[in-house]
N, C-alpha and C positions, 0 to 999 in steps of 0.2 A: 630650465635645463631638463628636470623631469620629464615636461611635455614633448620634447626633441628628441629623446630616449626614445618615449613611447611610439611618436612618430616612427621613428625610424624603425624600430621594432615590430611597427606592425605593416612598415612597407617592406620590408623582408618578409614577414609572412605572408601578405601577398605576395609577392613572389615567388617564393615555394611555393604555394599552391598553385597559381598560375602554373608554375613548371611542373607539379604533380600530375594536374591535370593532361598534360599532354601525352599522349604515347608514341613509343618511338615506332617507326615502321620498319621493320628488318627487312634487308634488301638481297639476304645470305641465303644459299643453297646448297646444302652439303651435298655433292658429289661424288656417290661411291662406286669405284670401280675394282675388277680384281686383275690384280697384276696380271697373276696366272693365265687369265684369257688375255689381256692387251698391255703389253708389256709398258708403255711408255703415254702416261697425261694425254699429248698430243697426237696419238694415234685411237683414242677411246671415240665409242662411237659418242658419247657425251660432248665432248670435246669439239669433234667433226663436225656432227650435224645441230646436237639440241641446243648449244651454248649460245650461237650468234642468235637465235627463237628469244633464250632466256634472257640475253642482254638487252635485246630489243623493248621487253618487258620489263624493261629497268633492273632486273635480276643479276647477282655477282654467282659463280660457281665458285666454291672452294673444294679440289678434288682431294679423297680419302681413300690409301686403298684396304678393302675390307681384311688385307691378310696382315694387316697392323693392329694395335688393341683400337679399338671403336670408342670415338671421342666419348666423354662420361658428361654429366647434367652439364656441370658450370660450361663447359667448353658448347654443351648446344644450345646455351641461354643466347646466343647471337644469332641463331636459325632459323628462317620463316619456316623450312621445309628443306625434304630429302628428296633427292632423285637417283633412282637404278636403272641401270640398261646392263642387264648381265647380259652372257653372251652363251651361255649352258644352266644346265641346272646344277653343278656342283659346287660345292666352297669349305674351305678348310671352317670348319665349326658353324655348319648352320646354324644350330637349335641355338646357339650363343647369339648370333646375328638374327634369327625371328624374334626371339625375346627381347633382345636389344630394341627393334624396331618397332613389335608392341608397348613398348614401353613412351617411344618417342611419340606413339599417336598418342597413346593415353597423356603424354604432357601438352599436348595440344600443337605437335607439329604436323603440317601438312606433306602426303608423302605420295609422289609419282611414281609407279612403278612402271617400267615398259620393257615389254619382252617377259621373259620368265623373271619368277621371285628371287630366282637362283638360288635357293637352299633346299632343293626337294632332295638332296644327300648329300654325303659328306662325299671331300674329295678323294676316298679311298672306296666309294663306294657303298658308306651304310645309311639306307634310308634313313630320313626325317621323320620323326615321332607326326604322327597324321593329328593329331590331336592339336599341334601347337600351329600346325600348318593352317587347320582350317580354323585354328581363331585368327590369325592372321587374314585371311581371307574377311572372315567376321568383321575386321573391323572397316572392310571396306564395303560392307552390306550386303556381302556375296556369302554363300553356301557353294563349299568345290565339291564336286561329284566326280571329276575325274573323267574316266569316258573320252578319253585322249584319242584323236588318230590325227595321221598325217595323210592320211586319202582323199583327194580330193574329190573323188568320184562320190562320195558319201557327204560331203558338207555343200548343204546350200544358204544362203542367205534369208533370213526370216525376214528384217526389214533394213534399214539403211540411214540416214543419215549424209548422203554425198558431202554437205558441206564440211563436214565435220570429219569423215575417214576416206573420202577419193579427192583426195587434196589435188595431189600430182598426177594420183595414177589410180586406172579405175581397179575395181575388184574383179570385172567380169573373168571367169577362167582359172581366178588366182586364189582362190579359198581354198588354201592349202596346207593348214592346222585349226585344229579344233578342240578345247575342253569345257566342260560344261561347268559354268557358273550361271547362280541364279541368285538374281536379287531376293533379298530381304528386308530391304528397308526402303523407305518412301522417298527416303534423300539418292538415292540411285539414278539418273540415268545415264539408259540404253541408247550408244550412237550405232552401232554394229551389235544386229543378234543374228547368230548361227543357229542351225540345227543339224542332227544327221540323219539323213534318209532312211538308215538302218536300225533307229531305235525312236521307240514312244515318248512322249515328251521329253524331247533334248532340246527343249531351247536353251539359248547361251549364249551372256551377254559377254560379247570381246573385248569391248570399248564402253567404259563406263566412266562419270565421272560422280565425286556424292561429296560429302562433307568432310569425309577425310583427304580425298585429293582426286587422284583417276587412274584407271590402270587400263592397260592395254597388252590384248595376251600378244604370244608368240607371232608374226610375220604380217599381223595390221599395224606396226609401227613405221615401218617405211619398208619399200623396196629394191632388192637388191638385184642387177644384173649381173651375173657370175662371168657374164664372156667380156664385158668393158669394163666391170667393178663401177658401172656407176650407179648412182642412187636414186632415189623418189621416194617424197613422203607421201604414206598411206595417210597418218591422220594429218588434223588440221593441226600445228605444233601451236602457231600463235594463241587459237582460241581453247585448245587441252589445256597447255601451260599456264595461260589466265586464269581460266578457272583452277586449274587444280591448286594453283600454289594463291588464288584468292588476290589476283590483280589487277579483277576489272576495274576498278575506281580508283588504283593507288596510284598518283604522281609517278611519272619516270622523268630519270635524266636521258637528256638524250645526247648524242653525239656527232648526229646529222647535220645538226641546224642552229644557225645563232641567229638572233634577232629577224627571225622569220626564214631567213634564207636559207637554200642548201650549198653547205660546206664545200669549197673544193679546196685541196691541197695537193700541191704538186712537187713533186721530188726526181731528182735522176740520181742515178750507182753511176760513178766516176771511169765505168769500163771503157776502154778505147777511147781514151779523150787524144791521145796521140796518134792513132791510126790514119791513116791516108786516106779520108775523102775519094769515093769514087762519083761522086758529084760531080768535081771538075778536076780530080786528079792531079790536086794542088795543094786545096787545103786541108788539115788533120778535120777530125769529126766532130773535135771540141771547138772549132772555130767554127764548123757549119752551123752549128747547133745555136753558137753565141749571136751569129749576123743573120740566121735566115729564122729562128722561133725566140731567143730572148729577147732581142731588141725588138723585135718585131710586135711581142703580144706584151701588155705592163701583168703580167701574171704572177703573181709571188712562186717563187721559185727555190725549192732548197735545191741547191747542186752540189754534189761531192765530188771527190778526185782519189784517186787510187793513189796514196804519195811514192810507191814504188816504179809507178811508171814515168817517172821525172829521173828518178835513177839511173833507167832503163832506155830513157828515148834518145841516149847518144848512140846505141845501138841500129838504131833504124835510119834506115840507108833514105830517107826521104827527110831526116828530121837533122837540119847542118849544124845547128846549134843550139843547145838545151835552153837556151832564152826564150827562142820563139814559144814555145810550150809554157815558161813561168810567165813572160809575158802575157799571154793568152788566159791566162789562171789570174791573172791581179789584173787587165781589162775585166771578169765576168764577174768576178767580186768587189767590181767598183758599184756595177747597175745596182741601182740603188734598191729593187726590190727581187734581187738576187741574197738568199742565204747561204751562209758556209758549211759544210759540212766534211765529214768523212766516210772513206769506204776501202778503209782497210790499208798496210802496208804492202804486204803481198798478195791480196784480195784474198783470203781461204776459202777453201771449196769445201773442206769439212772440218768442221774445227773442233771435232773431236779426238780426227783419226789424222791430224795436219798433212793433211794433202792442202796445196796450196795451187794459184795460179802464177806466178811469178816465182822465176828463179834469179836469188842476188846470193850469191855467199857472200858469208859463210852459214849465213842465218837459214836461208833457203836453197838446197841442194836438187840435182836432176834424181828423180826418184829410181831406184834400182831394186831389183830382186820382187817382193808382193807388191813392193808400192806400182813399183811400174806395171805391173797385170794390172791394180788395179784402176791407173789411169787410165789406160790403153780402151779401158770399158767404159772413161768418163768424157761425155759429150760437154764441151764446153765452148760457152759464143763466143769469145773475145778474138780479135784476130788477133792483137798486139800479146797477148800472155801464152808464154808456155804456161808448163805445171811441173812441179815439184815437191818435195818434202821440208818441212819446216823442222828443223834439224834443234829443237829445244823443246823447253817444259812450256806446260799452258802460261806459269807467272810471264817467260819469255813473251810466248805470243801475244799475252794481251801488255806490254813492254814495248813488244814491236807493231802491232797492228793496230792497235786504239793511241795510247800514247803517243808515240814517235807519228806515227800519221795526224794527230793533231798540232805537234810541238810543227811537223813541215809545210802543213797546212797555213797555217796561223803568222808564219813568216810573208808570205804571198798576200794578206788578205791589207784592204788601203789601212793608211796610217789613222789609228785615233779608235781600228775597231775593236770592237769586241773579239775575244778568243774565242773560236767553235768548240762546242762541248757537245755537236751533234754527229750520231754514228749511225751509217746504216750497211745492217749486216749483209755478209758478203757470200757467195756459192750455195751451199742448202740450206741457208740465214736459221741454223738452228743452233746458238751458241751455247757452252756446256753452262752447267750453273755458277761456276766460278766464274767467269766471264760475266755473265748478267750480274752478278753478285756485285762484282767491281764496278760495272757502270752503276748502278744503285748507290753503292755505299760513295763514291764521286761524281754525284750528281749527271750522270751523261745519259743528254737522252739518246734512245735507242728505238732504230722502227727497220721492218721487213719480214719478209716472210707472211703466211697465210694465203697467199695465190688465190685469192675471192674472184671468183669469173662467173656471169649467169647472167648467158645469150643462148640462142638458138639451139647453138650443138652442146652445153649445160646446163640446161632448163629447168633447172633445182635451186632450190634453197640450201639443198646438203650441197654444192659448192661453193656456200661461203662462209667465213670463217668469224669467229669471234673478235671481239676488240682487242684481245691480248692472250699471251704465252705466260704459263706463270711456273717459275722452277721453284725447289726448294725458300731460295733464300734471293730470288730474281725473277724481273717480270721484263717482257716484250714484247711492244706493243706492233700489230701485224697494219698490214698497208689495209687497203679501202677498195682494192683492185688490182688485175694481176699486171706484168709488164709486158711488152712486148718482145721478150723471148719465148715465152708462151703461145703467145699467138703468130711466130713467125717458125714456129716447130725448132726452138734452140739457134736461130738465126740462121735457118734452110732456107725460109721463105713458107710460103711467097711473103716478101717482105713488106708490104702496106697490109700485113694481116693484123695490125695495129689499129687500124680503125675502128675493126669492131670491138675495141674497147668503150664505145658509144653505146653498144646494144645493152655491156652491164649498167652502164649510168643508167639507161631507161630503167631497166627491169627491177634496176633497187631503186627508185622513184617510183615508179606507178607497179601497182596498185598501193604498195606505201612505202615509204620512206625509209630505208631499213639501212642504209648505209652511206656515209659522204661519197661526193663523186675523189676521185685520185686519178692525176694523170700520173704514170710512175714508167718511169723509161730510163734508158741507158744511154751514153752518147756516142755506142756505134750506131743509133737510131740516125747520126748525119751520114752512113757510109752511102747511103744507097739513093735513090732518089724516089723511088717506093715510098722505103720509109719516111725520107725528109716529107712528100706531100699526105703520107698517113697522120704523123704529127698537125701535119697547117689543118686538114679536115677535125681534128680532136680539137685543135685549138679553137678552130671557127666555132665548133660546137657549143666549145665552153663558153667562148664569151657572151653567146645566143641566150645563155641560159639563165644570164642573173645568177648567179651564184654566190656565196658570200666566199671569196678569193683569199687563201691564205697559208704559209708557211707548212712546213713541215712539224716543228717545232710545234706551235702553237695546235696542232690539232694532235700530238702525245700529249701534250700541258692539258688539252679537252679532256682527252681518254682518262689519264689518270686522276685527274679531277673529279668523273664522270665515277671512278670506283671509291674515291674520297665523300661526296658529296652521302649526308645524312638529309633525312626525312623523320620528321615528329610530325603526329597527327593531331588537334586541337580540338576539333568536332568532325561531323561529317563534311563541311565544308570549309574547314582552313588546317593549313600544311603549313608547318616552319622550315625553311629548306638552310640547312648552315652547311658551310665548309666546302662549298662546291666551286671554288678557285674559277677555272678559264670555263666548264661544264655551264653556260650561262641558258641556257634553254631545260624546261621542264615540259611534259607533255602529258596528257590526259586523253587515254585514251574512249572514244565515244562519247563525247563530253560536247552538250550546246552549252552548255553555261559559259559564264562570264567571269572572268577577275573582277571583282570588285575594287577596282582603282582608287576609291576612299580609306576600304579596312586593309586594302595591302599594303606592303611596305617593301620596298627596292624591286616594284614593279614597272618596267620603262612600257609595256604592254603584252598584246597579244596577237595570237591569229588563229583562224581552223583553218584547218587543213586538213583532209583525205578523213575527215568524221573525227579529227582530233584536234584537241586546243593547245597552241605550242606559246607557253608563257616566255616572256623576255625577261633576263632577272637583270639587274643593276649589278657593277663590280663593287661588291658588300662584303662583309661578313656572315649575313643572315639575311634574308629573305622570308617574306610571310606571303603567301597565297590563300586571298578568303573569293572563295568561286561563288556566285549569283545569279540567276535566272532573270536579272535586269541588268539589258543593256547600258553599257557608261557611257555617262554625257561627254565625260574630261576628253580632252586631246590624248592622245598615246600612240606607241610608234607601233605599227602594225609590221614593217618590215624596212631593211637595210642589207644592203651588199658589203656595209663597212662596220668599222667598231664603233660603237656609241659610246662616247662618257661624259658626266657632267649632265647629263638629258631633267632641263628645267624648265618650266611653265610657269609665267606670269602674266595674269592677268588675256592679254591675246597674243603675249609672243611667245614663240617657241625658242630654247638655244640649247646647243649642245655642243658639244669635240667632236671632231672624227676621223678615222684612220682609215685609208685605205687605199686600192689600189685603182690605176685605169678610171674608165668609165664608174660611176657611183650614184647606186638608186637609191631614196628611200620613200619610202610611204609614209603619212601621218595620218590618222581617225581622228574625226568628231571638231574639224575645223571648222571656219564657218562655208555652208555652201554656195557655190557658185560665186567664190571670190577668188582675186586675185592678190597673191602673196607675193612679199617681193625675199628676199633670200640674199644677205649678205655673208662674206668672208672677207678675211685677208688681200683676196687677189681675185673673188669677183662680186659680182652685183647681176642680178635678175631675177627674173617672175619666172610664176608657176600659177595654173589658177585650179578649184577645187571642184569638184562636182557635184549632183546632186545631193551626194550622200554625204558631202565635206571631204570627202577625202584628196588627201593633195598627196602624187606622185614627184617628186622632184628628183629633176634627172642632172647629174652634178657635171659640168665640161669635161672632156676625156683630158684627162694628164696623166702622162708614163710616172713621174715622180714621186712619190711616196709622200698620200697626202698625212702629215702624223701631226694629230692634238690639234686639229685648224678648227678655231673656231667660227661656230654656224649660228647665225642669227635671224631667223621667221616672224614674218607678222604682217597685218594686211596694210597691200600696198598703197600710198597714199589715195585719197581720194574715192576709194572702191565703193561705191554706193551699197556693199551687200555686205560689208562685216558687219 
């Protein structure tokens, strides 16, 4: 009994230490902005441009603004690092926020600064004690001198670094502030040094990064065009941000890509499902859409419906009986890889200031007196919806718009299914925090907003958006691309200007992978026949693409998974990845090594891709990653367009589950070469054979039906003289 004791007592101490040993990797960035300059989270240029750079780096932003008291120790014990983007040099109590901030490097946080320090005075005007200014400076290995101009004619460029500061846009012409800093420490570099023509040694480094993070003065953080407001990054954001905040070797979750593949999910807003078809001037636009792209493509599909225009379509002189319409709603919700959703009671246009699209009283009234000025100035695409005022409290609206649109939803949908709990938001999709609050604390997922575009005439990275909106006490998760009211200028036309919704798939693909592909459209997309053949070109696309095909639902379950998922580090090379729910992909950027498929654990495989390793994790609880510079013998899944689960190896066979839709690819590593495997299911039987390198493609029969939990069985086909 003694000895059993002791055992045990000292495989618990192992343990603890084991878990001593490990350190956690903060994945936090404390985010400070000042009200005073940008009044609202999602208008900061943080927000805007730097945030989708930082999440891409696996990085979370938590924003703070500076004119609150300034989080104290315990609260930055969860913070890799800080980031500023003031937007003046003023702020209510500098010399309290420099000292604060000496204080954070001195604990060992990493701190970004870009654009001004913003404490060079108070916001009434009285200088910042220069002393405390240039230890600040100090600790980023600069000495400030000051020597300030905004002359262009006076600053020329010492030396350069293109990769690194003419990212988007060159400098030629554009050196158009200047202050002198000069390194003092060896850990310093210089990507942009200035000088001014006018004075003896002025050199002065702009863009520097060193040990404590990077900073970047005044108008080389990106650029602005003041006549279209659009943007261009001067620096490199991916490769500053890496280094500054010390990312180049750390695990990311990623949100692009599951089991090798890149993401598609597809969604439509329930606008115009009863409108009148100028197709053939017969049928509503929710029935083009159901016979000429859902039946047509097996594409997982979330679709919503505005439940107030069920209300409403006895009203319309083309629509003889409200059947044909709920009819039409429980046919698209039978297809089997069609999802339910919602988009609103009376679709709201602002659901701050409840201006609405639909008028039903008594809930929703014709707006009169400001309201109606300020409709009168509100372009809006639907043909089926006037506009109106929502004539109650927010408790009301979200009563009537979330709730009761689910409760009328939910009646339409076949017998035996599940209730929709998904919503996606409606007119300027910026819902107040009480709103977000309520989906949060009852479970409803929520997605739209963020309008991420970047093709030809966007050709920036500043137009695309972060994974999520986060308020107070709620978070909203934004699409992956914008829709085709955007590109058809509010639905003026020209109306196939939808396709170039192709150009952003490219552009967040190559040169790297920075966002899922989203087809996200409305269903007055069937009114036209533009748009109906812009849709079939997007569709063709997609299915050209191998993509891993999937709900709506299931890629928010990603995202927020994606801000769930923890990281411990074990040595240099093994990573413990826990809590990271549907978030099934981890990436490593710059990375030839290997997983080690022996020391890992709920590893189904790998792949490189664009000079990075995109790990496949098993649906676990915890995950171990231990990376190796020797290639693995074992079999492993290199890639899949479907869900994996179950993924076992015995001896020479391979078996798994799988879910998915349409057409369905997968890849296996390290088979035997140049054999032929024969591949059993449920419902088929065939070969595949492997190449020189072992690796076997198997291409699964096209079925529309939802192939879910079928299991797969591999191994070499009878007779094969090569396994």
């Amino acid at each position: 009994m003694i000895r059993r004791i002791n055992l045990v007592f000292m495989l618990l101490l192992l343990t603890s230490v084991i878990h001593a040993e490990t350190v956690p990797v903060s994945r936090h960035i404390l985010a400070l902005y000042d009200s005073t300059e940008e009044k609202k989270i999602e208008r900061t240029l943080l927000h805007g441009n730097a945030e989708v750079i930082l999440n891409h780096l696996g990085l979370i932003l938590d924003y703070h603004d500076i004119n609150t008291p300034l989080p104290d120790d315990g609260t930055m014990t969860k913070y890799r690092g800080i980031i500023t983007w003031f937007q003046d040099t003023a702020m209510h109590e500098p010399e309290t926020f420099i000292k604060w901030l000496i204080k954070q490097i001195d604990d060992g946080k990493r701190v970004a600064i870009l654009g001004s320090i913003g404490a060079m005075e108070s916001s009434d005007g009285v200088s910042t004690d220069e002393s405390l200014i240039q230890e600040l400076y100090i600790k980023f290995g600069l000495e400030y001198l000051g020597n300030e101009t905004l002359n262009p004619l006076v600053i020329d460029i010492v030396s350069k670094n293109s990769e690194w500061v003419e990212f988007e846009r060159p400098l030629d012409f554009e050196t158009t502030y200047y202050k002198q800093l000069k390194p003092i420490r060896d850990d310093v570099t210089t990507y942009l040094e200035l000088k001014r023509t006018d004075l003896a040694d002025s050199s002065s480094s702009a863009v520097i990064t060193c040990d404590t993070g990077s900073m970047v003065i005044q108008s080389y953080v990106i650029y602005f065009n003041p006549e279209d407001y659009t943007m261009a990054w001067r620096i490199n954001p991916f490769l500053l941000f890496s280094k500054a905040f010390d990312m180049e070797s750390m695990p990311k979750p990623d949100t692009t890509t599951l089991f090798g593949s890149r993401i598609l999910f597809t969604h439509i807003d329930g606008d115009a499902f009863i409108s009148l078809s100028q197709v053939d001037g017969k049928r509503l636009c929710g029935e083009v859409i159901i016979e000429e792209i859902m039946k047509k493509y097996p594409i997982p599909t979330s679709a919503s419906i505005v439940a107030g225009e069920i209300v409403i379509a006895e009203q319309k002189p083309w629509i003889d009986d409200v059947s044909r319409v709920t009819n039409a709603i429980r046919e698209m919700y039978k297809i089997p890889y069609i999802e339910p959703a919602a988009h609103g009671y009376t679709h709201p246009l602002h659901w701050s200031k409840n201006i609405t699209a639909l008028v039903i009283p008594p809930y929703s009234v014709p707006a009169t007196g400001k309201y109606a000025e300020m409709i009168e100035d509100t372009e809006y695409e639907s043909l089926s919806m006037d506009m109106g005022i929502i004539n109650g409290s927010m408790k009301e609206i979200i009563d009537m718009e979330i709730v009761k649109s689910f409760e009328m939803i939910n009646q339409w949908l076949p017998e035996g299914s599940e209730p929709t709990h998904l919503f996606f938001w409606t007119g300027n999709c910026s819902p107040t925090n009480e709103v977000l609050e309520f989906c949060m604390e009852n479970g409803i997922r929520n997605i739209n907003g963020g309008d991420p575009i970047f093709d030809a005439e966007h050709n920036s990275y500043t137009f695309l958006c972060p994974i999520r909106r986060q308020t107070k006490k709620g978070l909203q998760i934004y699409t992956a691309a914008c829709n085709e009211n955007i590109y058809t200028n509010l639905w003026q036309g020209p109306y196939f200007g939808f396709r170039k919704v192709i150009n952003t798939f490219e552009r967040t693909e190559h040169p790297l992978r920075i966002k899922p592909a989203n087809i996200y459209y409305h269903f007055y997309s069937g009114e036209k026949i533009a748009s109906l053949s812009a849709l079939n070109e997007i569709y063709q696309y997609a299915i050209s693409q191998e993509y891993f095909s999937t709900f709506a639902s299931h890629y928010i379950d990603t995202a927020h998974s994606w801000f769930n998922t923890k990281i411990d580090q074990e040595n240099a090379n093994t990573f413990i990845i826990s809590e990271y729910g549907a978030c099934q992909t981890i990436r490593f950027d710059n990375e030839t090594r290997y997983p080690d498929l022996e020391k890992s654990s709920s590893v189904l495989g790998f792949m490189h891709y664009q000079n990075s390793l995109y790990v496949h994790l098993a649906t676990a609880d915890t995950a171990t990653i231990s990376l190796t510079g020797n290639k693995p013998k074992k079999t492993y899944l290199k890639k899949s367009t479907a869900g994996i689960q179950d993924f076992a190896i015995a001896n020479d066979t391979v078996s798994f589950s799988l879910t998915g839709f349409g057409q369905i690819i997968v890849e296996l590593a390290n088979l035997h070469t140049d054999t032929s495997y024969s591949v059993s299911t449920p419902d088929y039987l065939f070969t595949f054979a492997t190449d020189t390198e072992g690796l076997g493609r198997i291409i699964f029969p096209v079925n529309p039906i939802v192939k879910k939990n079928i299991a797969v069985t591999i191994k070499p086909a009878p007779g094969d003289s090569n396994k």
